[in-house]
N, C-alpha and C positions, 0 to 999 in steps of 0.2 A: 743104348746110345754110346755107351763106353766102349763097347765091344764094335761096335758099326766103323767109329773113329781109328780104334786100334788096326782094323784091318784095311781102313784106307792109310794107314801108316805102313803095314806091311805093302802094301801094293805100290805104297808110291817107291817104297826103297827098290822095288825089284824093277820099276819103269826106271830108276835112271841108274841103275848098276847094269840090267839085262836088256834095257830097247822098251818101246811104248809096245812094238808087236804081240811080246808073247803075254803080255797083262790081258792087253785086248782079247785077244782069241781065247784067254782060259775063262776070261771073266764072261766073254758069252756063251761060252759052253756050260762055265754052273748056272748062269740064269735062266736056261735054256731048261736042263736038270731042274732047278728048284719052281719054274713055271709047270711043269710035268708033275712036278709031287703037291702044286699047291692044289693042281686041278684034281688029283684023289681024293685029297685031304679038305677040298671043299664040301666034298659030300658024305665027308664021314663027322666025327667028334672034332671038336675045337683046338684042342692039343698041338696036336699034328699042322692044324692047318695055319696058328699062332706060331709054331717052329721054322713052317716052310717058308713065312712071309718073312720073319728075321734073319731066313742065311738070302731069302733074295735081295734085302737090302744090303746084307754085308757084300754078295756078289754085286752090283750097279756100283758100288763104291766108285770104280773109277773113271765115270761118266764127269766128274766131279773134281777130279784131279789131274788125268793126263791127258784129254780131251785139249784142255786151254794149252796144256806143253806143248802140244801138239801141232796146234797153229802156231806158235813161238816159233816153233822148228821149220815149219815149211813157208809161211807171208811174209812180207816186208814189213814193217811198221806202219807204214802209211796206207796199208790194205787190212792190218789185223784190226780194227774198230768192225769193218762190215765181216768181219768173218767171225769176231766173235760176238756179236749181236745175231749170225745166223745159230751158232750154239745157243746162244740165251735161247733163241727160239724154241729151238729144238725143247731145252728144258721145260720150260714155261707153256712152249704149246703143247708137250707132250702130257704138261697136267692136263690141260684144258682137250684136247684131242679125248684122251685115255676114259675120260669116265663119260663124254657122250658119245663113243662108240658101244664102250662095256656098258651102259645101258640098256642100249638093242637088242644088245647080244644076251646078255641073264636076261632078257625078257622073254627073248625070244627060244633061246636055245640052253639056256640053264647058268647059273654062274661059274660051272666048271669050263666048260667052252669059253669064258672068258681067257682065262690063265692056257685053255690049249693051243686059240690061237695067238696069243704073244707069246708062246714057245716056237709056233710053226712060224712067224715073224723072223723071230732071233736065231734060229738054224738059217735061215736065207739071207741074214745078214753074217751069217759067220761064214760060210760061204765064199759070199763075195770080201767080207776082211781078208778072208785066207788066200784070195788069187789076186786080188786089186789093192791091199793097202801093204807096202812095204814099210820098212821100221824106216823111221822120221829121225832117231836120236843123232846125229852126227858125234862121230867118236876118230879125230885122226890130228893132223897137223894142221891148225885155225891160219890163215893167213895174215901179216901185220900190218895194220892199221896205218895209212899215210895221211896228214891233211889232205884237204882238198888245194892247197894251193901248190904243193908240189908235183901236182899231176905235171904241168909243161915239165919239169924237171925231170920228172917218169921219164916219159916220151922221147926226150933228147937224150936219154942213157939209154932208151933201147927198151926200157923195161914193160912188161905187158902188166896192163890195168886187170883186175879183176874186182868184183863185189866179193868183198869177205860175210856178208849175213844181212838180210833183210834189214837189218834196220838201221848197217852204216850206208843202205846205196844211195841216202843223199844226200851223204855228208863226206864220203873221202874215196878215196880210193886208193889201192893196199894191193903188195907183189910179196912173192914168197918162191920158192925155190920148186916147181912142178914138179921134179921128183920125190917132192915130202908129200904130196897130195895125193889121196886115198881114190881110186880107180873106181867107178860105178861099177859094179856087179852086174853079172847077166838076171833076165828074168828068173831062171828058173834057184841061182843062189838069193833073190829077194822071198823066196818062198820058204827061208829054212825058219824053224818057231822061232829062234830069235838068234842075232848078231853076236859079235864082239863085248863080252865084257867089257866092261871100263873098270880098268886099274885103279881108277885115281876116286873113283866111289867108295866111298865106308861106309856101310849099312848102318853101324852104328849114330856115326855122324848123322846123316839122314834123316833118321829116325828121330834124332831129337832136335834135330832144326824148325818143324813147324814148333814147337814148345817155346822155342828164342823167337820166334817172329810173331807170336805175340806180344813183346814188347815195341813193335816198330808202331807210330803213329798211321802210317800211310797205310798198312795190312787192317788194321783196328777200324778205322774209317771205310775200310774195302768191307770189310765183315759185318761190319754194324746197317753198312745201306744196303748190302745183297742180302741180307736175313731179313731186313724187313721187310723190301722189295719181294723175293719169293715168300713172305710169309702171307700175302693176300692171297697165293694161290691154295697156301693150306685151308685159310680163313673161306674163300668161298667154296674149294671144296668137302670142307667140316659143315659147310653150313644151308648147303643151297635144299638137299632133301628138308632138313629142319620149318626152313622159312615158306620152300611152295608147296609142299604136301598138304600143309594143313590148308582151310579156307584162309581167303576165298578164289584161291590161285587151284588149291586140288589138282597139282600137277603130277602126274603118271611117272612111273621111272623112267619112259623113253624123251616122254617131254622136260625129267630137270637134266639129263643130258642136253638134249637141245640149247641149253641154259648156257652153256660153254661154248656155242661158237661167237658167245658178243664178245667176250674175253678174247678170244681165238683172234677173231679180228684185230681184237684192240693191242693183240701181241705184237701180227703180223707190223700195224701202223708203228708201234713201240722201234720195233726191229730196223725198220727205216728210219728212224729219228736218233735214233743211237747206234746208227752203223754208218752208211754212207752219210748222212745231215751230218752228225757226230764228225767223220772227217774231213767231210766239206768243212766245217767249223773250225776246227784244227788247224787244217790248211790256209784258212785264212789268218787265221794267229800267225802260223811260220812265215810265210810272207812278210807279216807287220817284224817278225823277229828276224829280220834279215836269214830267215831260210832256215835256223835252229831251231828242231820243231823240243818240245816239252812235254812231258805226260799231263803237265794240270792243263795245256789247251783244248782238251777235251772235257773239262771240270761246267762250263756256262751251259754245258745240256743239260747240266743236272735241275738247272731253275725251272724246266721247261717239265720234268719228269716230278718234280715237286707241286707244280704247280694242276697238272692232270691227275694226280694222287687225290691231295684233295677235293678238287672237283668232282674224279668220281667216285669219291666214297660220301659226298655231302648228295648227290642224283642220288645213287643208289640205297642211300639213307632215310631221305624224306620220302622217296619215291614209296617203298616199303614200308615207310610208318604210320604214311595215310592211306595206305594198300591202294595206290593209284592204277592204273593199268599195267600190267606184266611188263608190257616196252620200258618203261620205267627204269625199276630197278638194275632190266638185264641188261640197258642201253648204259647206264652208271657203271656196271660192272668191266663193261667193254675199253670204258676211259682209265675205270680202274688200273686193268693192265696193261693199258697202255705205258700209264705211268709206271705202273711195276717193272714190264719191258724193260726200259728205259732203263731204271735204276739200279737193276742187278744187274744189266750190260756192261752199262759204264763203270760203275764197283770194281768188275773184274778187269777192263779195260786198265785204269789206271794201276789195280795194283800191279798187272802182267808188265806196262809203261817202264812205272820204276824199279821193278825188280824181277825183271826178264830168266835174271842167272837161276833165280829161285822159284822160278814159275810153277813147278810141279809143288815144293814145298810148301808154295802160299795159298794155292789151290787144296791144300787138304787143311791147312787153318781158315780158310773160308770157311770152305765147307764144313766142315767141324762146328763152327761156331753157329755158322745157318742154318746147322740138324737142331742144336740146341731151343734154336730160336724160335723153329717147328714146332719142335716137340713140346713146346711151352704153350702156344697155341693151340695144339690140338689137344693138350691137357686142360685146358679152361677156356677155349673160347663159345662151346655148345651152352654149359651154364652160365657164362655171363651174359648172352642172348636172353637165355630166360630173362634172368636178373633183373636186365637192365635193357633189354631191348636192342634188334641192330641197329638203329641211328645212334642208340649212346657209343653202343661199341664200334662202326662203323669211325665215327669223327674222334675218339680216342685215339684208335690206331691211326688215323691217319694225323689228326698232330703231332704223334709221337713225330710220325714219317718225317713230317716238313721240317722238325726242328732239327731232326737230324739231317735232312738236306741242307739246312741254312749250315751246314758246319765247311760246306765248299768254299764258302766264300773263304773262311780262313784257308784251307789248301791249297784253295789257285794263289793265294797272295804269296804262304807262307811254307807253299809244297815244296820248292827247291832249295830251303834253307834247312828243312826237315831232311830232306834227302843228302843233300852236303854232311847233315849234322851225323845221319845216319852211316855214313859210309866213311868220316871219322872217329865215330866211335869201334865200328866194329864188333858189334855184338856177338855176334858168329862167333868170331875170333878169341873173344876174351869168353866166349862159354864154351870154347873149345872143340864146336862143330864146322867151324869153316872149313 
């Protein structure tokens, strides 16, 4: 775990000193590599294949961190909610995707062909990274910020309007001197492994800025509802062999795959309720706010993604405890993640919201604190099934969940005062990583 963390801290300093490109391309090139050694090492001794699995985790690292920069870099504000709910997806459905395919597949054609074809995958996605995604970081002369009401004022001097960044184009508009502004590269110079250092990056600094942003209320709040939120996808992947293998369910490895597309589904519904709904929602707050939109107007989905949490972990509880029919449980699990969706979307939503400058940095204190959160889970959640049964554990975990969504209500009230408070104290500043 320690070592996992350290190396999404090395990777996030080299995405904003070097460009998101060349993390990207190296990092699917070792997972590419360490997919290739897990598939030898599945059919050999243990050792080896407990080694391969821990440099692949350290290699996905930054799925996790520069992904969400990412969209920072290229959406508008009023489009990043549906774009980063299409990531949540990706994450969440790629739990639930991933173990009812590899299912099929060790059944059919051995566990090593698991791990060969998500190598032959990730070579075709590195591929296409390599000739269709150019570096995102913008590194040159930012344009100044004008209100919005001195636009007529623009206009009668002559001056040409421009958008400075996604997320002043609805609130001002901003001129600057077109000779300071950095010239679009031809195709073939977006193909170089990566761009323009940035001067003004200290690796050092960097480095220990996730460490100071866990004292921010707003980051702590973000970490604490994505770790719980992705931690039901540890909990039913820890747990689904556990519960249908035995009677009276006696479900086959291909069929507790199958078990993953009610999730699946309940991702996809997730994904639309905390993406476009999410900014439908939003947008109607800014309207009520005379057009000033806010990171907490996105904060009242969260009731909705608390409210499906435990609903389905209370189906898929009793469902399993009176061993009622299979639709049951796996129809509970569906709503399950929905609400999961939902939660770890909007998490990262808002922290991206209020702290845009430090997106990459807050992205590796999420994450960080969400492996933790995991890895506590998959450390005891198999025996206290025993223990105690999954409807005790099922409605534990999800109270935890809700109490910890009822913590919105304070943030939509009291998110902008935090955020004020935040940005004069300067934490950064006075620990000497700003």
């Amino acid at each position: 775990m320690a070592l996992h963390s350290f190396v999404k801290e090395s990777q996030l300093r080299c995405g904003l000193k070097y460009g998101r490109r060349p993390v990207y391309l190296l990092s699917n090139l070792l997972m590419g590599v360490a997919c290739i050694w897990l598939g030898v090492a599945s059919t050999k001794t243990y050792t080896p294949f407990l080694i391969g699995r821990a440099f692949l985790g350290i290699f996905e690292a930054p799925i996790e961190s520069i992904v969400p920069s990412t969209i920072t870099d290229v959406f508008f504000l009023h489009d990043r909610g549906e774009k980063v709910s299409i990531y949540g997806l990706s994450v969440l459905g790629g739990n639930e995707i991933g173990p009812m395919l590899s299912a099929f597949i060790i059944q059919f054609l051995g566990v090593d062909w698991a791990f060969y074809i998500v190598a032959m995958v990730i070579a075709a996605n590195l591929i296409t990274m390599f000739f269709f995604m150019p570096e995102t970081k913008f590194i040159g002369a930012r344009p100044t910020i004008l209100p919005a009401s001195s636009d007529q004022n623009l206009e009668k001097a002559g001056a040409t309007k421009h958008i400075e960044s996604p997320e002043d184009s609805n609130t001002a508009g901003i001129t600057d001197d077109p000779h300071e502004m950095v010239k679009q590269g031809s195709y073939v110079q977006s193909l170089a492994f990566w761009g323009r250092s940035d001067p003004e990056v200290s690796l050092r600094k960097t480095f220990l800025r996730p460490f100071v942003l866990v004292a921010y209320p707003t980051i702590v709040w973000s970490c604490v509802i994505y770790g719980f939120a992705l931690g039901w996808n540890v909990i039913l992947g820890a747990t689904v062999a556990q519960l249908f293998a035995p009677p009276p369910y006696l479900f086959s490895e291909s069929a507790q795959g199958l078990i993953f597309l009610s999730p699946l589904v309940g991702s996809l519904v997730g994904t639309y309720l905390c993406g476009p709904f999410a900014d439908f929602v939003a947008d109607w707050y800014t309207k009520r706010n005379h057009g000033i939109r806010e990171p907490e107007m996105r904060l009242p989905t969260c009731l909705i993604a608390a409210a499906l949490t435990f609903l389905g972990a209370l189906m898929s509880g009793l469902s399993y405890h009176y061993k009622t029919h299979w639709s049951g449980p796996v129809v509970g699990f569906g709503v399950l993640s929905t609400g999961g969706q939902m939660g770890a979307t909007l998490a990262m939503s808002y922290a991206l919201d209020c702290h845009k400058e430090l997106s990459v940095e807050l992205m590796v204190t999420i994450a960080s604190l969400k492996s933790v959160i995991a890895w506590i889970w998959t450390w005891v959640i198999n025996d206290w099934v025993i223990k105690d049964g999954a409807l005790t554990v099922f409605m534990v975990v999800a109270t935890v969940n809700v109490v910890a969504y009822m913590s919105t209500f304070y943030f939509y009230y009291k998110g902008k005062a935090i955020r004020i408070w935040l940005h004069q104290a300067d934490l950064l500043g006075r620990a000497g990583v700003c």
